[in-house]
C-alpha positions as CSV (number, residue, x, y, z in Angstrom):
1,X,103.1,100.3,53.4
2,X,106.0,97.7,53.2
3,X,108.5,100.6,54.4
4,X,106.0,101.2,57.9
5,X,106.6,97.2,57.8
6,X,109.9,97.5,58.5
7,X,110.0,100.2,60.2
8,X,107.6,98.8,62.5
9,X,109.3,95.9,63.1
10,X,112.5,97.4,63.4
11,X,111.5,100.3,66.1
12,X,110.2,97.1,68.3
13,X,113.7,95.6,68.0
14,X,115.1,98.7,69.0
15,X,113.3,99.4,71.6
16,X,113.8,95.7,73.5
17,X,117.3,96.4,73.1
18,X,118.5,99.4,73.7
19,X,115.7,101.2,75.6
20,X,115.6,104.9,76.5
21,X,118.9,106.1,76.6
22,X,119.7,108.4,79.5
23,X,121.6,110.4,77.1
24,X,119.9,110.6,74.4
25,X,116.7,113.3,74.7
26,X,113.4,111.6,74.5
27,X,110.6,113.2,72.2
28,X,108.4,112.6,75.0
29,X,110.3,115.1,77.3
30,X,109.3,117.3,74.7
31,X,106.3,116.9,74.8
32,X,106.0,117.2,78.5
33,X,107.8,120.5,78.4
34,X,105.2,121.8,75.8
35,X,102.3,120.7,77.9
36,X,104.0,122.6,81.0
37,X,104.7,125.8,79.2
38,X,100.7,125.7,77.6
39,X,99.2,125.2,80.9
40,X,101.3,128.2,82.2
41,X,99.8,130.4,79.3
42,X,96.0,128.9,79.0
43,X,95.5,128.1,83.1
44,X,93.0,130.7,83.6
45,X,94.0,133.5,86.2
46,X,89.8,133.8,87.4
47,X,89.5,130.3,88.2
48,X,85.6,128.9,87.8
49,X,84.8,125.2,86.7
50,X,83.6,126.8,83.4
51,X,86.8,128.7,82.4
52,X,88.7,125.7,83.9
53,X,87.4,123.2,81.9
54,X,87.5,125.5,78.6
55,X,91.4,126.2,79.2
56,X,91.4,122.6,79.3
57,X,89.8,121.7,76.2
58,X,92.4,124.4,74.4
59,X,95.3,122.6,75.8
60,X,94.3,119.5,74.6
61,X,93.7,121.2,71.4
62,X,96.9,122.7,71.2
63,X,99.1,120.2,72.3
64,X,98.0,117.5,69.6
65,X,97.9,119.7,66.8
66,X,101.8,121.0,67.7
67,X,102.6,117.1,68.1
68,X,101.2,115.7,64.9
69,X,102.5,118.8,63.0
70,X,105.6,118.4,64.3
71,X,105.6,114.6,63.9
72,X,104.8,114.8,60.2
73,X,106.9,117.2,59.1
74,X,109.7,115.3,60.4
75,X,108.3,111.9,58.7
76,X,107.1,114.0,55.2
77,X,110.6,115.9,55.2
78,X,112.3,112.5,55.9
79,X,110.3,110.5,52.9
80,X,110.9,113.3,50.8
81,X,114.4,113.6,50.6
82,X,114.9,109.8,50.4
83,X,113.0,106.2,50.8
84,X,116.1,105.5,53.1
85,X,115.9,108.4,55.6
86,X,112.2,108.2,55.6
87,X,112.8,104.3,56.9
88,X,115.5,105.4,59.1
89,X,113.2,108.2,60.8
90,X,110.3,106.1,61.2
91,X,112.6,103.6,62.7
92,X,113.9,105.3,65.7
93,X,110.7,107.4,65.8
94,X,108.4,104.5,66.1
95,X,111.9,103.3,68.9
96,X,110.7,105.9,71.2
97,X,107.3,105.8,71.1
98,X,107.1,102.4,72.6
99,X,108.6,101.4,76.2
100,X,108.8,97.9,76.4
101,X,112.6,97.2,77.8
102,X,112.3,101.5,80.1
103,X,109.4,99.9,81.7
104,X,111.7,96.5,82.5
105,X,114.4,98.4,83.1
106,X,112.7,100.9,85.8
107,X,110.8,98.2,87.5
108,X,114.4,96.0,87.9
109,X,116.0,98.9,89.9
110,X,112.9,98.6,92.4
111,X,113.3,94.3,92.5
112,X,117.1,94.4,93.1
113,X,116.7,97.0,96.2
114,X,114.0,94.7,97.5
115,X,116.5,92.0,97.0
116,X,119.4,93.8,98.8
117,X,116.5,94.6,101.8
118,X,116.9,98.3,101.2
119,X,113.4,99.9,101.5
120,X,114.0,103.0,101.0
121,X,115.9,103.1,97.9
122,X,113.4,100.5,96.8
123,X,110.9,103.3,97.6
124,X,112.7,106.2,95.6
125,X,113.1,103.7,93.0
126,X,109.7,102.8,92.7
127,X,108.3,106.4,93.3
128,X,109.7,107.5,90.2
129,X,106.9,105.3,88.0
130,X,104.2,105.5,90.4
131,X,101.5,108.0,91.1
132,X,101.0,107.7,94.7
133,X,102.6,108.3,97.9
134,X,105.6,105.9,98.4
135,X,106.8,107.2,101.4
136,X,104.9,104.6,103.9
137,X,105.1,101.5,101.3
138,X,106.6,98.7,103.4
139,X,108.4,95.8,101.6
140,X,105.1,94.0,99.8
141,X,103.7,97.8,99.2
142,X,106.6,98.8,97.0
143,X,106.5,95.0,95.3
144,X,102.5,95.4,94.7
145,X,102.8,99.0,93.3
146,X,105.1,98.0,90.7
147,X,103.6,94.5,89.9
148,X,100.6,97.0,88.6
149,X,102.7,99.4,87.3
150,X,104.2,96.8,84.7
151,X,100.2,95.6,84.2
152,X,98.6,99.3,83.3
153,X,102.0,100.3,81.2
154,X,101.7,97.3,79.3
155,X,99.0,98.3,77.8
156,X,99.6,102.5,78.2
157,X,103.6,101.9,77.3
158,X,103.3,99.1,75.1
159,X,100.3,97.8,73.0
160,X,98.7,100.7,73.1
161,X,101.2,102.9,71.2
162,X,102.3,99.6,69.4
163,X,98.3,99.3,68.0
164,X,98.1,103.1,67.1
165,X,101.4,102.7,65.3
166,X,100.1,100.1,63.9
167,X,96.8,102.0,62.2
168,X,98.5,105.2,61.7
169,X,102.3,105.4,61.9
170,X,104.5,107.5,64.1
171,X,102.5,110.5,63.3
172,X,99.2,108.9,65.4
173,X,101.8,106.9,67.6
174,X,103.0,110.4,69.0
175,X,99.4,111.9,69.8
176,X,98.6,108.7,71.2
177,X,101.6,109.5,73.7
178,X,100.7,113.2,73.8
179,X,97.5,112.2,75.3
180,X,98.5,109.7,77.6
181,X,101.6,112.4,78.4
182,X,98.6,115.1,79.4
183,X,96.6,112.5,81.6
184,X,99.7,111.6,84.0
185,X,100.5,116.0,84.4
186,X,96.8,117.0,84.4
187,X,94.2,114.3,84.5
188,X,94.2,114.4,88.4
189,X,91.2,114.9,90.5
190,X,93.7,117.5,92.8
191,X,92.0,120.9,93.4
192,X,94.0,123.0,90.7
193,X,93.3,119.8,88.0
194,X,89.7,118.6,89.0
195,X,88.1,121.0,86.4
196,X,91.3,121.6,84.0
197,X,92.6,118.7,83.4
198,X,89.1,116.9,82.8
199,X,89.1,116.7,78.9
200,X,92.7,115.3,78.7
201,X,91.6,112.3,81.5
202,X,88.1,111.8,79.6
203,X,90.2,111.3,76.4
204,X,93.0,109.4,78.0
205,X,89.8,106.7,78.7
206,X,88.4,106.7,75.3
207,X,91.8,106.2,73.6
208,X,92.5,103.2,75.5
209,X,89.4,101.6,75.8
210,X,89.8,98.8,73.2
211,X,93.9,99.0,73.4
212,X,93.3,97.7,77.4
213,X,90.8,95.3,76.9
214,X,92.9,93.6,73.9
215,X,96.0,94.3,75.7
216,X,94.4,92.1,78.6
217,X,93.5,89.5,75.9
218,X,96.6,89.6,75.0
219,X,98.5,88.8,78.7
220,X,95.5,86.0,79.6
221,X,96.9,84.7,75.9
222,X,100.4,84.8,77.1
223,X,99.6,83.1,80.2
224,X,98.7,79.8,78.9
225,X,102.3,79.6,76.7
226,X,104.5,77.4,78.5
227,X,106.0,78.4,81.7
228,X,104.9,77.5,85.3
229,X,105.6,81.4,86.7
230,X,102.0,82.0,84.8
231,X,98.4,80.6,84.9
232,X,96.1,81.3,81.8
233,X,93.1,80.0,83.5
234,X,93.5,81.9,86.7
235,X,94.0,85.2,84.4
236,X,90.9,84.3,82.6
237,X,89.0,83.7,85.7
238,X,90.2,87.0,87.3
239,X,90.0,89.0,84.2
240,X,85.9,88.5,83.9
241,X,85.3,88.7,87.7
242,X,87.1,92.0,88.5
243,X,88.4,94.4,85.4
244,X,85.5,96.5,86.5
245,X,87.1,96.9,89.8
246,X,88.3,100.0,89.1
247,X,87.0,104.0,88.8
248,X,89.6,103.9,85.6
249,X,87.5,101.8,82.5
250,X,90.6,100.6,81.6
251,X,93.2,100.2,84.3
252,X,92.0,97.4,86.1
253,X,91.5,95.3,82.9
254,X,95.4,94.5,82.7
255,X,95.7,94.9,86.3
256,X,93.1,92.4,87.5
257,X,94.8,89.6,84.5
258,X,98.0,90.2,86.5
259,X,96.9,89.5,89.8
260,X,95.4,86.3,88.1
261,X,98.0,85.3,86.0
262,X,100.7,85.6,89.2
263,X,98.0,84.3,92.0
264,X,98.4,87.1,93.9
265,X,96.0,89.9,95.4
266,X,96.9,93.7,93.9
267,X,95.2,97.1,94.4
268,X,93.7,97.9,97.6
269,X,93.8,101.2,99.4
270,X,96.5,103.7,98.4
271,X,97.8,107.3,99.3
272,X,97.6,110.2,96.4
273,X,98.6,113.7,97.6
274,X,98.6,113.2,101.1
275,X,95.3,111.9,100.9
276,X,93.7,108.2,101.4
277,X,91.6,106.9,98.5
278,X,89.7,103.8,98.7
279,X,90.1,101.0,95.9
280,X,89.0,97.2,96.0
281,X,91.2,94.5,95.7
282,X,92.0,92.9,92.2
283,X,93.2,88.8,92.6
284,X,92.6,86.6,95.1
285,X,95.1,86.5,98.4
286,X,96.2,82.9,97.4
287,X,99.7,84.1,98.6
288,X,101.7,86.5,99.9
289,X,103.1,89.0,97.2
290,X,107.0,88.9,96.9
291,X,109.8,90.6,95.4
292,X,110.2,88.1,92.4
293,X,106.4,88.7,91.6
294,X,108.1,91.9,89.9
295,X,110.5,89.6,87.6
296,X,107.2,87.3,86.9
297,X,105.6,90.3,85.7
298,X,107.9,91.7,84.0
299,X,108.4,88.4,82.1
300,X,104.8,88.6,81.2
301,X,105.6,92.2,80.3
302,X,107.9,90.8,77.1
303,X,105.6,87.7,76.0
304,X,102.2,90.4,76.2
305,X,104.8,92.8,73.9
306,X,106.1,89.7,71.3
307,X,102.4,88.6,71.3
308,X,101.1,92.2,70.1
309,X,103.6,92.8,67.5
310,X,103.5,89.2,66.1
311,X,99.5,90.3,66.0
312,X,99.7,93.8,64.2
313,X,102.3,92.4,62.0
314,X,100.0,89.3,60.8
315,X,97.4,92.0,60.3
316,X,99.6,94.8,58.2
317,X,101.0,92.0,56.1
318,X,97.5,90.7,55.5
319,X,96.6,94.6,54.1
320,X,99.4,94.5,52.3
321,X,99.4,91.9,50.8
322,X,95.1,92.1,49.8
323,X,96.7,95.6,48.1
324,X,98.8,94.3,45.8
325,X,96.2,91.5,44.3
């Protein structure tokens, strides 16, 4: 217990430092790849809702049960040869699980080509960690689509993963990702994914049904510390009146404390696929959404993250410690 201590604590430090390397391949790719190369073997060649939705329930199947296997013979193999390497793997696996400084990171590349007035790289920028159609985003379209990008990965990138590490170490850390990993390649409603891809979406929702609503408690809690870019009573306010907003359970439950926390109005109508889908607005339109909204959020990003670890850590160390009496 006191070595998944450290090791969580050091993976979180990691992580807000160095990031995702470019260079360095991310276990996540992985697991991307194996999802790709399943769905190209369990996709069923007579396509009916039925046989749609079974292939889909193997490939859910499949894929954890490769990841955890994987993920604990690494930590087991690790622990086994020494206390030291088992640290050291748990560590950097524990590193790239979580994506607190990537998430900063991808969103500043968007901010600093709104700064520099260049829409369209702001646009490619921002397309690479959005799910809808950037093409036709003007200025305040690219800022609002990454403003709720940084609110739904805080909790999908960051406390989620950081709470399931928490309970169950790398090992439940990295089928946490695998599923959240199988909801952004399959859990669309597109014609070839409607039917497929429905058990990976429908277990994307239940696995972050309580890590969204406390990641939200979390970001209102931020919001009151001191700082005049955030207000805790406006995320409060906003958080109760429109967290429902949403077809998701969970997405508009960080979103909707972001648009309060900042005073500004997200959501709205969007473009998936080529095609228009209707959504309500989270926030009220108090002000005009600008480019240093993105900073703001991205501020509220780190505090939601320090608040979460400083949480789970109180909360381990209380276990421990009750262990050892």
């Amino acid at each position: 217990m006191l070595y998944h201590i450290y090791a969580f604590i050091a993976g979180f430090l990691l992580d807000l430092i160095l990031g995702d390397p470019e260079k360095i391949p991310h276990p996540i790719c992985g697991i991307g790849w194996l999802i790709s190369k399943s769905e190209q073997v369990l996709y069923p060649k007579k396509r009916s809702e039925k046989q749609e939705k079974k292939a889909g329930r193997y490939l859910v199947i499949w894929v954890l049960l490769i990841t955890g296997i994987v993920a604990a013979g690494i930590l087991t193999l690790a622990y086994q040869v020494c206390k030291e390497l088992g640290l050291a793997a748990e560590t950097v696996m524990t590193w790239q699980i979580l994506a607190t400084k990537s998430l900063w990171v991808e969103s500043e590349k968007v901010y600093k080509k709104l700064e520099e007035k260049n829409l369209q790289g702001a646009r490619i920028f921002v397309s690479r960690i959005v799910g809808r159609d950037t093409d036709a985003l003007d200025e305040i379209g690219v800022a609002k689509a990454t403003i709720e990008t940084i609110a739904e990965n805080t909790s999908d990138g960051v406390i989620a993963p950081m709470l399931y590490l928490a309970i169950g170490g790398p090992v439940l850390g990295f089928i946490y990702k695998a599923v959240n990993t199988m909801d952004s390649m399959v859990g669309y409603k597109s014609d070839r994914y409607l039917y497929f891809g429905r058990t990976a979406a429908k277990l994307d929702d239940v696995v972050n049904f309580i890590p969204a609503r406390l990641s939200a408690m979390f970001m209102i809690a931020a919001s009151f510390l001191p700082g005049k870019d955030w207000n805790g009573k406006e995320a409060w306010r906003i958080f109760k009146r429109d967290r429902f907003k949403h077809t998701s359970p969970n997405s508009a439950q960080t979103e909707a404390t972001c648009a309060g926390a900042l005073g500004i109005q997200l959501a709205g109508n969007a473009s998936y696929f080529g095609k228009p889908v209707k959504k309500p607005y989270l926030g009220d339109p108090d002000r005009q959404v600008e480019a240093k909204d993105i900073q703001k959020a991205g501020k509220l990003l780190f505090r939601t993250a320090w608040l979460g670890e400083i949480v789970c850590l109180m909360v381990m160390g209380g276990i421990y410690i009750g262990t050892r009496w």
